[in-house]
PDB file with one MODEL, atoms N, CA, C and O in Angstrom:
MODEL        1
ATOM      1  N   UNK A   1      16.944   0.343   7.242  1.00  0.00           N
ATOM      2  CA  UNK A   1      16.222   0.805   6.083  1.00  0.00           C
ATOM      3  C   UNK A   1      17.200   1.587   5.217  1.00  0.00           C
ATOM      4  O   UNK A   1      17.950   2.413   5.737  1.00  0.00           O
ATOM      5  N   UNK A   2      17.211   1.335   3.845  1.00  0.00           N
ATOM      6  CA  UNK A   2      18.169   2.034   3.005  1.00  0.00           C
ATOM      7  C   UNK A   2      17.472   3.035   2.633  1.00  0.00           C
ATOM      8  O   UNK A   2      16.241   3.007   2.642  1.00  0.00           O
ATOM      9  N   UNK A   3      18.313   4.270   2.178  1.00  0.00           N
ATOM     10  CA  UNK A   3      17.714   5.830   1.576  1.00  0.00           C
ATOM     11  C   UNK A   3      16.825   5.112   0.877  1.00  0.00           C
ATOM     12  O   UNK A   3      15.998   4.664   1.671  1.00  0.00           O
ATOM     13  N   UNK A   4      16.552   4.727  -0.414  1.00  0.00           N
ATOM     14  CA  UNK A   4      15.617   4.445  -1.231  1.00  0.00           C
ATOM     15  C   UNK A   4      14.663   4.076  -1.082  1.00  0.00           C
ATOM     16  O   UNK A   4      13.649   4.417  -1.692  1.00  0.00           O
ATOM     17  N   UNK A   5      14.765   3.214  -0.152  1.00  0.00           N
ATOM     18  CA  UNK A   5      12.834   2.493   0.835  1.00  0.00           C
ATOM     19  C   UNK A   5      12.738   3.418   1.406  1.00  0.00           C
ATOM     20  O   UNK A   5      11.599   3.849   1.224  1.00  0.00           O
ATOM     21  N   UNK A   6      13.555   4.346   2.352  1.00  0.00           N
ATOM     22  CA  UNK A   6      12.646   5.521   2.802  1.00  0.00           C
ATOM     23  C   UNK A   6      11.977   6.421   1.926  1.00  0.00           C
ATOM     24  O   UNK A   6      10.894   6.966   2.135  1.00  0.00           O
ATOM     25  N   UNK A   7      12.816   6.548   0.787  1.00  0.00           N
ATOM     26  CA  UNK A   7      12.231   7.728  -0.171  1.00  0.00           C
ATOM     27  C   UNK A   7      10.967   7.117  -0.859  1.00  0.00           C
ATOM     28  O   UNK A   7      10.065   7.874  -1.218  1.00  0.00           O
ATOM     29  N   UNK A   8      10.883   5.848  -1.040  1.00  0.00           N
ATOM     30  CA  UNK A   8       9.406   5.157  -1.642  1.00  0.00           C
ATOM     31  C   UNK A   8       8.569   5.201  -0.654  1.00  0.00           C
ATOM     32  O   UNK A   8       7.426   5.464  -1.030  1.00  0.00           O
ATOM     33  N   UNK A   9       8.737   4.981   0.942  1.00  0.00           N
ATOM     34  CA  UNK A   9       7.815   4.978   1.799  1.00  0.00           C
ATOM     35  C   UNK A   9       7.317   6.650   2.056  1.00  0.00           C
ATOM     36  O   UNK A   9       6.124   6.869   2.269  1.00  0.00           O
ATOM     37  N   UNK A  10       8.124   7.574   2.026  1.00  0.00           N
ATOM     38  CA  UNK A  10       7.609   9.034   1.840  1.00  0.00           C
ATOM     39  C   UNK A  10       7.284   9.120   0.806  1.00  0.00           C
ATOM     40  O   UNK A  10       6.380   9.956   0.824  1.00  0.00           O
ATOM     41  N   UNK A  11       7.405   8.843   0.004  1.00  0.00           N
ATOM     42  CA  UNK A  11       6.483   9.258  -1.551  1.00  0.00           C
ATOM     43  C   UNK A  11       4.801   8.976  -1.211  1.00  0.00           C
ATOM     44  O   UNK A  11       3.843   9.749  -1.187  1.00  0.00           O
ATOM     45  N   UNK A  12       4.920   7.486  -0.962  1.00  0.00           N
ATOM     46  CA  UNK A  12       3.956   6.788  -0.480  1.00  0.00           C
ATOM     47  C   UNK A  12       3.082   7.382   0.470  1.00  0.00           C
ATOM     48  O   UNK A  12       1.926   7.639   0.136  1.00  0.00           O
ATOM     49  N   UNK A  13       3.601   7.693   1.906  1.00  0.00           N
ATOM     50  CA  UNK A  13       2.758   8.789   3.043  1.00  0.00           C
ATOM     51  C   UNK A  13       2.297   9.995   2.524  1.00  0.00           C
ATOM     52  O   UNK A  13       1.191  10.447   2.820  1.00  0.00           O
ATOM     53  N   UNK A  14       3.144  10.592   1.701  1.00  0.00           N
ATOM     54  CA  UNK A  14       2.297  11.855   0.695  1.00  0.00           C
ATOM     55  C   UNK A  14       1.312  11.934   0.143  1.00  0.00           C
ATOM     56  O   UNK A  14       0.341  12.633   0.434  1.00  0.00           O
ATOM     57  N   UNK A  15       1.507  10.925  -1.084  1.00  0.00           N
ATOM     58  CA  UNK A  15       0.579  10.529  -1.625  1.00  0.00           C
ATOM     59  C   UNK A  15      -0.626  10.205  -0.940  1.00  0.00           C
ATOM     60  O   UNK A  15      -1.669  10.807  -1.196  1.00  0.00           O
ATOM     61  N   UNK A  16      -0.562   9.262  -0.055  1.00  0.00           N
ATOM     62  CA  UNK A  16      -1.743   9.079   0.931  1.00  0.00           C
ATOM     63  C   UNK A  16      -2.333  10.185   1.613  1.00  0.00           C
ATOM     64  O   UNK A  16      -3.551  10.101   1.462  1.00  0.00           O
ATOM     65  N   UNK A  17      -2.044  11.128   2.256  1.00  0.00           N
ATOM     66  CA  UNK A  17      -2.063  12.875   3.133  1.00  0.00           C
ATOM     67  C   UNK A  17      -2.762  13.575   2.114  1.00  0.00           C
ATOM     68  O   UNK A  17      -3.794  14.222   2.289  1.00  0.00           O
ATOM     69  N   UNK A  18      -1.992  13.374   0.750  1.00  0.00           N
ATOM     70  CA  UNK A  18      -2.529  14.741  -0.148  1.00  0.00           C
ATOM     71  C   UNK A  18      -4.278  14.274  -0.783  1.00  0.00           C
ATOM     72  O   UNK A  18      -5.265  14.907  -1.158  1.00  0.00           O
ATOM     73  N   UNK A  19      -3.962  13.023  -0.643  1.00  0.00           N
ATOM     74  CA  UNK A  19      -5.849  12.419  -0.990  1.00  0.00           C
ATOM     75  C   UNK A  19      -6.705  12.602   0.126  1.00  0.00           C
ATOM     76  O   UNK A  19      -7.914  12.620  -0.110  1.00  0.00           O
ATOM     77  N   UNK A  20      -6.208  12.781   1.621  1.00  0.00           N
ATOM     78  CA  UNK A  20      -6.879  12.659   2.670  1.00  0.00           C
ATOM     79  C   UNK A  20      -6.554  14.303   2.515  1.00  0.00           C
ATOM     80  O   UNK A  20      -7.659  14.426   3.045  1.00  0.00           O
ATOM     81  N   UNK A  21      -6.168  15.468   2.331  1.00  0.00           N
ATOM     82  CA  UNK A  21      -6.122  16.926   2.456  1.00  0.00           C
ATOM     83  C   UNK A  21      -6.833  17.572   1.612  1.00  0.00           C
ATOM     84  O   UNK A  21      -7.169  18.710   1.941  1.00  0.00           O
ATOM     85  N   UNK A  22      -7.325  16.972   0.114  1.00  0.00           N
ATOM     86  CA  UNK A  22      -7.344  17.717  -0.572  1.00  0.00           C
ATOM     87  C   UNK A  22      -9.339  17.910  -0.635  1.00  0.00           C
ATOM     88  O   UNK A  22      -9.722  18.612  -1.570  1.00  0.00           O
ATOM     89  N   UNK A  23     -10.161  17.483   0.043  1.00  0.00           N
ATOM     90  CA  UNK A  23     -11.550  17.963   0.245  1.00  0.00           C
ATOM     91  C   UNK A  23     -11.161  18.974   0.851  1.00  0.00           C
ATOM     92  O   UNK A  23     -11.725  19.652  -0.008  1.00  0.00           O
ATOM     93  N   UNK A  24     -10.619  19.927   1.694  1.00  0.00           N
ATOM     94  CA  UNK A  24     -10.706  20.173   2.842  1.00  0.00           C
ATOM     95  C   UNK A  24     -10.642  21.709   2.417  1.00  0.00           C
ATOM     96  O   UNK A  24      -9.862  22.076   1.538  1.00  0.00           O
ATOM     97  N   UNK A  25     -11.382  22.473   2.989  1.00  0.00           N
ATOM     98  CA  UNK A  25     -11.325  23.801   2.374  1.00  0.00           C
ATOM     99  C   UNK A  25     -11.740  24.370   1.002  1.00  0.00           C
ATOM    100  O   UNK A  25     -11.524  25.524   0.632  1.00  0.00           O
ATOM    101  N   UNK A  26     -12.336  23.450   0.330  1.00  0.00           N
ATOM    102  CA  UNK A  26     -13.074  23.540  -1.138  1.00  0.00           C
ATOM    103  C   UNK A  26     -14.051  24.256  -1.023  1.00  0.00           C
ATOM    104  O   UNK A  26     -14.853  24.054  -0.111  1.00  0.00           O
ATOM    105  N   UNK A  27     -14.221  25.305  -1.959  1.00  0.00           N
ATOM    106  CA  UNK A  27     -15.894  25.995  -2.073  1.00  0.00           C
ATOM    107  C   UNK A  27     -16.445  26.228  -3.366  1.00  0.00           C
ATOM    108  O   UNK A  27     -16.050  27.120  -4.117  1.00  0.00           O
ATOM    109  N   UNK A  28     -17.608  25.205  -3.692  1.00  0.00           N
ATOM    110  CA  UNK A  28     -17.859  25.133  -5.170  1.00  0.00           C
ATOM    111  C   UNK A  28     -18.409  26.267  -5.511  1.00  0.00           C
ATOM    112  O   UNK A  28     -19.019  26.998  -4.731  1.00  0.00           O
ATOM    113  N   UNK A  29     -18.188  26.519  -6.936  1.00  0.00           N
ATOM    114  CA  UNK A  29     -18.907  27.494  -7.672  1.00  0.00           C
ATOM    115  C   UNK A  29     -20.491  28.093  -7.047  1.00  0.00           C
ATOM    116  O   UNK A  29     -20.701  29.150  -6.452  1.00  0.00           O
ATOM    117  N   UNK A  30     -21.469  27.012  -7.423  1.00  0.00           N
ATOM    118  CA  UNK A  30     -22.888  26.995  -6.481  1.00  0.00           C
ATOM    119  C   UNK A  30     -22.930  27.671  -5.103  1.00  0.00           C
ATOM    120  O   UNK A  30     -23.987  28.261  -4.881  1.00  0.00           O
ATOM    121  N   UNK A  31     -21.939  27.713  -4.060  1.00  0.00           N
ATOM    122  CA  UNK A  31     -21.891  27.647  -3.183  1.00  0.00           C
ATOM    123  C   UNK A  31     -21.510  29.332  -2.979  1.00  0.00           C
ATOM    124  O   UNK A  31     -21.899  30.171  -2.167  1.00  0.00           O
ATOM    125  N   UNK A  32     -20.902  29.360  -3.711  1.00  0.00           N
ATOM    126  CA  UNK A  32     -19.909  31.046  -3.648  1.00  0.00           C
ATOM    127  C   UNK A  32     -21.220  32.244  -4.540  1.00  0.00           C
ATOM    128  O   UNK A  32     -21.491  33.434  -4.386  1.00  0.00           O
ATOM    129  N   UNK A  33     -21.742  31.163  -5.457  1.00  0.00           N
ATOM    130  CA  UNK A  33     -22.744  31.409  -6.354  1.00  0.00           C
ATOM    131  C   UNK A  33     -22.023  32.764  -7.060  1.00  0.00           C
ATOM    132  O   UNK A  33     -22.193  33.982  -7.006  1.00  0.00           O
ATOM    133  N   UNK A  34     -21.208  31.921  -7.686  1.00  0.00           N
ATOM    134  CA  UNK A  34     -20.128  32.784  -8.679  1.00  0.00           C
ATOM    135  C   UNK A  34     -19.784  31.776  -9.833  1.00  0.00           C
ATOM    136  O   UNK A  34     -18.649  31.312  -9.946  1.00  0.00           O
ATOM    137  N   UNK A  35     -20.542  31.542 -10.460  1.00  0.00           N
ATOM    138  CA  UNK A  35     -20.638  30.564 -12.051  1.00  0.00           C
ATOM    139  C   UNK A  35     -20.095  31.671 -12.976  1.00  0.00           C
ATOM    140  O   UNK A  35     -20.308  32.848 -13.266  1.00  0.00           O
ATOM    141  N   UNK A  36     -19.041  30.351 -13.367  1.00  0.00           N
ATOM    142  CA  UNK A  36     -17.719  30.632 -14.760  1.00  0.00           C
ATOM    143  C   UNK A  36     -18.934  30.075 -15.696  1.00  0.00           C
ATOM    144  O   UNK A  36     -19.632  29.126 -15.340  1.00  0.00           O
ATOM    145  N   UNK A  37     -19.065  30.589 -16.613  1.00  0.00           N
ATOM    146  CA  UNK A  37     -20.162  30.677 -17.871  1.00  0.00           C
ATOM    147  C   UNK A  37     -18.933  29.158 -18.488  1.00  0.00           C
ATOM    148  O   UNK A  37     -17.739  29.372 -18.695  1.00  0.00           O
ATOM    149  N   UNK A  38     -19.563  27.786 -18.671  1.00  0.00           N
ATOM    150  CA  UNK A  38     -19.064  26.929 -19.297  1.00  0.00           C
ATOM    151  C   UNK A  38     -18.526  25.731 -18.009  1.00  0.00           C
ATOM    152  O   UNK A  38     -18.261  24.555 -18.257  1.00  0.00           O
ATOM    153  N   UNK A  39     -18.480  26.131 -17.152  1.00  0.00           N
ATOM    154  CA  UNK A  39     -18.198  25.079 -16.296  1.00  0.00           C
ATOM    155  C   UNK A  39     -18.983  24.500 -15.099  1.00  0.00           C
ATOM    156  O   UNK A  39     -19.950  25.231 -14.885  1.00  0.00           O
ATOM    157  N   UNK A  40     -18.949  23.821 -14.537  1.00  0.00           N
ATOM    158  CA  UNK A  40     -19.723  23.044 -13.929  1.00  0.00           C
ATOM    159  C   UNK A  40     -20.152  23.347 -12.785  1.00  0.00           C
ATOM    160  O   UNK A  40     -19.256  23.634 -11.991  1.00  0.00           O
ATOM    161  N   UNK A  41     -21.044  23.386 -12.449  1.00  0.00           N
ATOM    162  CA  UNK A  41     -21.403  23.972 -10.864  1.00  0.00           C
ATOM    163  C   UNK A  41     -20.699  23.418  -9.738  1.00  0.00           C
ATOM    164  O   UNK A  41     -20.589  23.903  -8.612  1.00  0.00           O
ATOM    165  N   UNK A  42     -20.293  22.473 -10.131  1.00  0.00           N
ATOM    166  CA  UNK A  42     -19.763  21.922  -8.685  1.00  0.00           C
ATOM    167  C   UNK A  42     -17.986  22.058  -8.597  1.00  0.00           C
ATOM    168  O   UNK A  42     -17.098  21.843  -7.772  1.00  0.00           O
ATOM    169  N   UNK A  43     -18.122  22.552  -9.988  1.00  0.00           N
ATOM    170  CA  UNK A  43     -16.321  23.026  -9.664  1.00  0.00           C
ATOM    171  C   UNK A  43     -16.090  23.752  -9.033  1.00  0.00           C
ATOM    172  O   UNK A  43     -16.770  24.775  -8.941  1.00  0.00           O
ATOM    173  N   UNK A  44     -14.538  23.417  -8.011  1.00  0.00           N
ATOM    174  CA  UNK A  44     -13.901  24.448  -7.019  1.00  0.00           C
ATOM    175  C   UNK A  44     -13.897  25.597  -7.854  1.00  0.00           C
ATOM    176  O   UNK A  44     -13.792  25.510  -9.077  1.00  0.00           O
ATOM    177  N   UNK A  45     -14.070  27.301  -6.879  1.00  0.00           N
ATOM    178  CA  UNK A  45     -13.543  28.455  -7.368  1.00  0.00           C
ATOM    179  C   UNK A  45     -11.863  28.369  -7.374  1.00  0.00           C
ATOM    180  O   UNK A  45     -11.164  28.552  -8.371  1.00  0.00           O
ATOM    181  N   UNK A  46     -11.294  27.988  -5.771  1.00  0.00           N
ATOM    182  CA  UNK A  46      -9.903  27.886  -5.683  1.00  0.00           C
ATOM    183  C   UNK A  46      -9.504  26.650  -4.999  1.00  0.00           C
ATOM    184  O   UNK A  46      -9.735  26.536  -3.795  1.00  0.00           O
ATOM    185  N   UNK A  47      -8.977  25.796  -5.601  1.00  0.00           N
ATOM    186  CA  UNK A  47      -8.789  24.538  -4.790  1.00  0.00           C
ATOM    187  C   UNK A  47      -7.345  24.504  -3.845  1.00  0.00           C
ATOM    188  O   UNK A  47      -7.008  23.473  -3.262  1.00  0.00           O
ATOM    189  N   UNK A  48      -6.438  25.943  -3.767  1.00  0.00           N
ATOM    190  CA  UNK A  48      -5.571  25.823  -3.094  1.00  0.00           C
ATOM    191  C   UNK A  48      -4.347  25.155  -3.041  1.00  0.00           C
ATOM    192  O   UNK A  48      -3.632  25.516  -2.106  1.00  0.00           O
ATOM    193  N   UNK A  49      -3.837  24.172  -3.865  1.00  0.00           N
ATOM    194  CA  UNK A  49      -3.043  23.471  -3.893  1.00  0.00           C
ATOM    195  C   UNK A  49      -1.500  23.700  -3.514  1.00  0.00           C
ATOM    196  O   UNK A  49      -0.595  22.866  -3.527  1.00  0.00           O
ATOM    197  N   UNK A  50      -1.458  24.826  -3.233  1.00  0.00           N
ATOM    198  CA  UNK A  50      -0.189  25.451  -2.762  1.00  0.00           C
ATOM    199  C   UNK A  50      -0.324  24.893  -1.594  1.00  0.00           C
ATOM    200  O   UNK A  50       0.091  23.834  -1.123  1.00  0.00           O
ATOM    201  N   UNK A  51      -1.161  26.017  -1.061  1.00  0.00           N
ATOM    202  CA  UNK A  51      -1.488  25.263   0.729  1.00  0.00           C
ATOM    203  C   UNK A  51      -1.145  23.987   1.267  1.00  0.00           C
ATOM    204  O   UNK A  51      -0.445  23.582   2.195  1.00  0.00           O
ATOM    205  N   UNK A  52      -2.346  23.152  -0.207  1.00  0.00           N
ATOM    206  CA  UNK A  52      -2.273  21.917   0.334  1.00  0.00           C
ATOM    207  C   UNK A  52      -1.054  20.973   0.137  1.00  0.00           C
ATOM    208  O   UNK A  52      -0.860  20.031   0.905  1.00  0.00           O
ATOM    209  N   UNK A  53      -0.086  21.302  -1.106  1.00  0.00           N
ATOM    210  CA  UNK A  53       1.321  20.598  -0.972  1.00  0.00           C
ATOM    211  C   UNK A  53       1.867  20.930   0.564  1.00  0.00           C
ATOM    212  O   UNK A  53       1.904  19.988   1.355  1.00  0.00           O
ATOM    213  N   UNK A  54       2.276  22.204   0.986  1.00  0.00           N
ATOM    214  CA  UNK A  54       2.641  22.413   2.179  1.00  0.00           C
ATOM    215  C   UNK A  54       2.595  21.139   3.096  1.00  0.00           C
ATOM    216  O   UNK A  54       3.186  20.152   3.534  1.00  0.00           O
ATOM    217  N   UNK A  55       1.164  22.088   3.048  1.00  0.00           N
ATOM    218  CA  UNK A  55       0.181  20.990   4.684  1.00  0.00           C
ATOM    219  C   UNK A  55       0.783  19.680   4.373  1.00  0.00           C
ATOM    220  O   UNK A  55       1.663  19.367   5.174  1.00  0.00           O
ATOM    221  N   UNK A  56       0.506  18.646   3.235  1.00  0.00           N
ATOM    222  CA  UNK A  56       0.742  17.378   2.987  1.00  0.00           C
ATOM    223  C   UNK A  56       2.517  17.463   3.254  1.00  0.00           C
ATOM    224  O   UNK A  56       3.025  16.654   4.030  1.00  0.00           O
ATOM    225  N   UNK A  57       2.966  18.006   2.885  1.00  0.00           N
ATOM    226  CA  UNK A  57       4.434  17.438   3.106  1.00  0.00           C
ATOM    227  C   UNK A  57       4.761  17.733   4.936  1.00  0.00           C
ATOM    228  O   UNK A  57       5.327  16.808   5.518  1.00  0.00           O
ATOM    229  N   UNK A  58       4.438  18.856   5.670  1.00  0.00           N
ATOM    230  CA  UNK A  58       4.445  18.668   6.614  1.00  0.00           C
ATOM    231  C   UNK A  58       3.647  17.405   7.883  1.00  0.00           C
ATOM    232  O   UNK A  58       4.070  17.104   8.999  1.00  0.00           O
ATOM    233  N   UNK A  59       3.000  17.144   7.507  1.00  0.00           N
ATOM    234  CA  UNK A  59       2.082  16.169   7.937  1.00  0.00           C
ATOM    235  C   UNK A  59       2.495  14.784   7.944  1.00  0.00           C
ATOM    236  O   UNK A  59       2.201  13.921   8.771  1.00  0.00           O
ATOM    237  N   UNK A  60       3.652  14.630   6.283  1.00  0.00           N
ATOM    238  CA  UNK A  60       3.927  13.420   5.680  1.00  0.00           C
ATOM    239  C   UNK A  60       4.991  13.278   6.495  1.00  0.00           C
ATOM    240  O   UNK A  60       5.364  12.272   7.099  1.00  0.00           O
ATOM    241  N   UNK A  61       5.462  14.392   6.465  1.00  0.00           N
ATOM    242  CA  UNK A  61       7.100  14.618   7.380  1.00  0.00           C
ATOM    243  C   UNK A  61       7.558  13.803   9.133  1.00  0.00           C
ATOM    244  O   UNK A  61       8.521  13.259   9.674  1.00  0.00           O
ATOM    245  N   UNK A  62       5.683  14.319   9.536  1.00  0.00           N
ATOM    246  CA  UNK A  62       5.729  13.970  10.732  1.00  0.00           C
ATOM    247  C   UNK A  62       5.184  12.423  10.753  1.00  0.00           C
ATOM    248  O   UNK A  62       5.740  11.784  11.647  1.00  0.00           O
ATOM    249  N   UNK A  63       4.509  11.879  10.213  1.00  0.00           N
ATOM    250  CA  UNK A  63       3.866  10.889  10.141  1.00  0.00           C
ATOM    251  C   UNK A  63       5.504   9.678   9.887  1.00  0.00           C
ATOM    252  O   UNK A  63       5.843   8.793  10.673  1.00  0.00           O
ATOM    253  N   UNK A  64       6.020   9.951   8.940  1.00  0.00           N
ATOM    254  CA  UNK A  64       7.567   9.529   8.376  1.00  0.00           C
ATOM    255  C   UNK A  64       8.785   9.391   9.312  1.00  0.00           C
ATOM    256  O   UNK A  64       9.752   8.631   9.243  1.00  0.00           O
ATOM    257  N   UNK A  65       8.423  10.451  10.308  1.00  0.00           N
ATOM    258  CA  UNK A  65       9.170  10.486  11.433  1.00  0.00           C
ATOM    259  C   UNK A  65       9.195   9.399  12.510  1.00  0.00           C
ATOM    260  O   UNK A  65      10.062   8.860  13.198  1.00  0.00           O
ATOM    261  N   UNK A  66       7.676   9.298  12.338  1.00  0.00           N
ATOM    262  CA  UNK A  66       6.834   8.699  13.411  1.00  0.00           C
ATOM    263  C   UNK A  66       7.346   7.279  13.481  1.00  0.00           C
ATOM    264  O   UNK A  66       7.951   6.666  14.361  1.00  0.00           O
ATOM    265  N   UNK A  67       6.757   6.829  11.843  1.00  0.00           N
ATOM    266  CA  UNK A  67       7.329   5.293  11.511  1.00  0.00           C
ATOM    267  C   UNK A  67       8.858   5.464  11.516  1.00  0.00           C
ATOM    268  O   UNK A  67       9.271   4.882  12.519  1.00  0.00           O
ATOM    269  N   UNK A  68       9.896   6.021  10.817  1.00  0.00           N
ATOM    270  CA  UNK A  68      11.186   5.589  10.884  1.00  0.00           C
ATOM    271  C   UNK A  68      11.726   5.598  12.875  1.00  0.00           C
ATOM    272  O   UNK A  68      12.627   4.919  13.368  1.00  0.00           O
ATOM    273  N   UNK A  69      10.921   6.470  13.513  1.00  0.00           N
ATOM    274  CA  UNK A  69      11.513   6.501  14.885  1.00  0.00           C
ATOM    275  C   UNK A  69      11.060   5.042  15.902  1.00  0.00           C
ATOM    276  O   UNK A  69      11.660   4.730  16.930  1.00  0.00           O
ATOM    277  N   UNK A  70       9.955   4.343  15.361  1.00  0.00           N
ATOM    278  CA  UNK A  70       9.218   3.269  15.866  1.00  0.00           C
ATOM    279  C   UNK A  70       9.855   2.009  15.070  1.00  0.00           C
ATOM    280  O   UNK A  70       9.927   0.934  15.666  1.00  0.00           O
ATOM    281  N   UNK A  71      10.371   2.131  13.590  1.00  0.00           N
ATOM    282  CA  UNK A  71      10.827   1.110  12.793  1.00  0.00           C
ATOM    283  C   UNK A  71      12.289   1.044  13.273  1.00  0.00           C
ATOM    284  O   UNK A  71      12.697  -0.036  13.700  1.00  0.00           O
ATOM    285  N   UNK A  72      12.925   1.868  13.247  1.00  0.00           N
ATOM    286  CA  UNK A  72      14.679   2.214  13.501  1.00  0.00           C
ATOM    287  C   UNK A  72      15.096   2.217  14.737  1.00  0.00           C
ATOM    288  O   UNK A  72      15.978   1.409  15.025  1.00  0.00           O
ATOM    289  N   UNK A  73      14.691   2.915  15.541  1.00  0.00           N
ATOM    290  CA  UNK A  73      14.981   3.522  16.808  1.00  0.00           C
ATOM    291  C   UNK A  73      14.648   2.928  18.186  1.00  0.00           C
ATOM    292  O   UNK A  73      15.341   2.932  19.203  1.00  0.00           O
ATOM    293  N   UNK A  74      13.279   2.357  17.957  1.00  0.00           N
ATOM    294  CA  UNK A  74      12.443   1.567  18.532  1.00  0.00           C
ATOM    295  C   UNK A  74      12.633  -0.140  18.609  1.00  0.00           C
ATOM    296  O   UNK A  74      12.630  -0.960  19.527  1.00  0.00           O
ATOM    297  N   UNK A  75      12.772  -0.194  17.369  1.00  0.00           N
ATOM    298  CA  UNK A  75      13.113  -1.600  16.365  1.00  0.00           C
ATOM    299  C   UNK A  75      11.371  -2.557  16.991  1.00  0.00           C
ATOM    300  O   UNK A  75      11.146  -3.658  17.493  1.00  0.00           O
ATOM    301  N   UNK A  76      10.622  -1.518  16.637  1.00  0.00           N
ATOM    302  CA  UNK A  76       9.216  -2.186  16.288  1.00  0.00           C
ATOM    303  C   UNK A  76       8.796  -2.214  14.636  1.00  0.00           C
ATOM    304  O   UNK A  76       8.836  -1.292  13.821  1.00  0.00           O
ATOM    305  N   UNK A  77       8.329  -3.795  14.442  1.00  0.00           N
ATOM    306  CA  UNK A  77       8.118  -4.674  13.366  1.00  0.00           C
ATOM    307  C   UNK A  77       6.627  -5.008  13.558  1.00  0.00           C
ATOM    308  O   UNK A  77       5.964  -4.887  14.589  1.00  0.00           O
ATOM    309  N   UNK A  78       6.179  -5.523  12.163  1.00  0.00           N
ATOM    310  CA  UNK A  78       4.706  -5.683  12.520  1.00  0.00           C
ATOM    311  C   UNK A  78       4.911  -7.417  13.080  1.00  0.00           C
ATOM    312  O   UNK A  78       3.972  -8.022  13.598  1.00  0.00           O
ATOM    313  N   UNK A  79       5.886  -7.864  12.929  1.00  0.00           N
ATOM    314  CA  UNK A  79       5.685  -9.060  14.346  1.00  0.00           C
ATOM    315  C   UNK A  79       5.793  -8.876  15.147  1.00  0.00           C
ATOM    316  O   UNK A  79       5.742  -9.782  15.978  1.00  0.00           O
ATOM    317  N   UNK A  80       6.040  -7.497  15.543  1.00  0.00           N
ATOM    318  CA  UNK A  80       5.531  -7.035  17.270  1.00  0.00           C
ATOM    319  C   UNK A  80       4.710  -6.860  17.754  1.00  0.00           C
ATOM    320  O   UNK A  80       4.404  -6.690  18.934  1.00  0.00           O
ATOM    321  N   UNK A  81       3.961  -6.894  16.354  1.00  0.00           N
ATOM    322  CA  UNK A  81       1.780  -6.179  16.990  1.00  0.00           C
ATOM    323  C   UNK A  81       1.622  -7.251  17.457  1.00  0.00           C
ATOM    324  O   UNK A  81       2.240  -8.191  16.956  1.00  0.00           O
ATOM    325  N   UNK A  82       0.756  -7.467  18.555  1.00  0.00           N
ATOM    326  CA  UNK A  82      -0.145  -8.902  18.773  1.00  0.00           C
ATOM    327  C   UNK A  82      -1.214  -8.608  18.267  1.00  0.00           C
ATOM    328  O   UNK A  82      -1.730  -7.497  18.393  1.00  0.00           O
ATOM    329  N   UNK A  83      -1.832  -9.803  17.454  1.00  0.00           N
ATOM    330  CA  UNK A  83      -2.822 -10.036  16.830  1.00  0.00           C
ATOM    331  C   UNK A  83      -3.471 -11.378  17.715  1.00  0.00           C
ATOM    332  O   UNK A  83      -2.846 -12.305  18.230  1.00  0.00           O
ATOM    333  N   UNK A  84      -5.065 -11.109  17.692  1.00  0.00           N
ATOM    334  CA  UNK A  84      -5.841 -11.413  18.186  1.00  0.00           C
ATOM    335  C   UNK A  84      -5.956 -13.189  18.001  1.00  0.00           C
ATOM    336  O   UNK A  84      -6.016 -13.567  16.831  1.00  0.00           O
ATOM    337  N   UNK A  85      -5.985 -14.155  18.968  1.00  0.00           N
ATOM    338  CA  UNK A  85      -5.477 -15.331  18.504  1.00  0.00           C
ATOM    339  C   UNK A  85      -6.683 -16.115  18.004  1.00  0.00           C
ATOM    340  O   UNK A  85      -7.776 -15.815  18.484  1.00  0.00           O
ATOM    341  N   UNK A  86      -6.609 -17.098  17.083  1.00  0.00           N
ATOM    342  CA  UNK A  86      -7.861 -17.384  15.935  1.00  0.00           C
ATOM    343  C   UNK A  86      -8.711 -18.185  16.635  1.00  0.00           C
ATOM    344  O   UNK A  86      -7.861 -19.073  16.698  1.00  0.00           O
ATOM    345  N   UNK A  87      -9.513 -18.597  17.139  1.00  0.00           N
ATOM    346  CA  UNK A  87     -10.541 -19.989  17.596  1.00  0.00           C
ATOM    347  C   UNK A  87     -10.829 -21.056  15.941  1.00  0.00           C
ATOM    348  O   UNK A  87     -11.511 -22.081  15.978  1.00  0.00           O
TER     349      UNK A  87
ENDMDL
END
């Protein structure tokens, strides 16, 4: 694998982590029952995003690890999966 496919395939695992992280710890306005005069009830008070870059890059990190140590190291390919044979 060359630097550059790794760096598109981590872009990629991020991207994926930070959509799967970012419900997580939300508390809407309604909920806190602390309404900003003009905005929507269901908007986050603090959506955290500090946190959640963190979390996502650590997560992405390990996940990245996971595949380059199984793709590289391993030298498992998805013609290694067995797939279920057709009738």
């Amino acid at each position: 694998m060359s630097f550059l496919s790794g760096v598109a395939i981590y872009f990629i695992i991020w991207w994926l982590v930070l959509f799967v992280t970012l419900p997580f710890g939300v508390r809407a306005q309604n909920e806190a029952e602390d309404m900003a005069l003009g905005t929507d009830r269901g908007a986050p008070i603090s959506a955290g995003i500090g946190r959640k870059a963190i979390a996502t890059t650590i997560l992405s990190l390990l996940i990245f690890a996971t595949f380059y140590f199984l793709r590289e190291v391993l030298e498992i390919g998805l013609d290694d999966i067995p797939f279920l044979p057709t009738y």
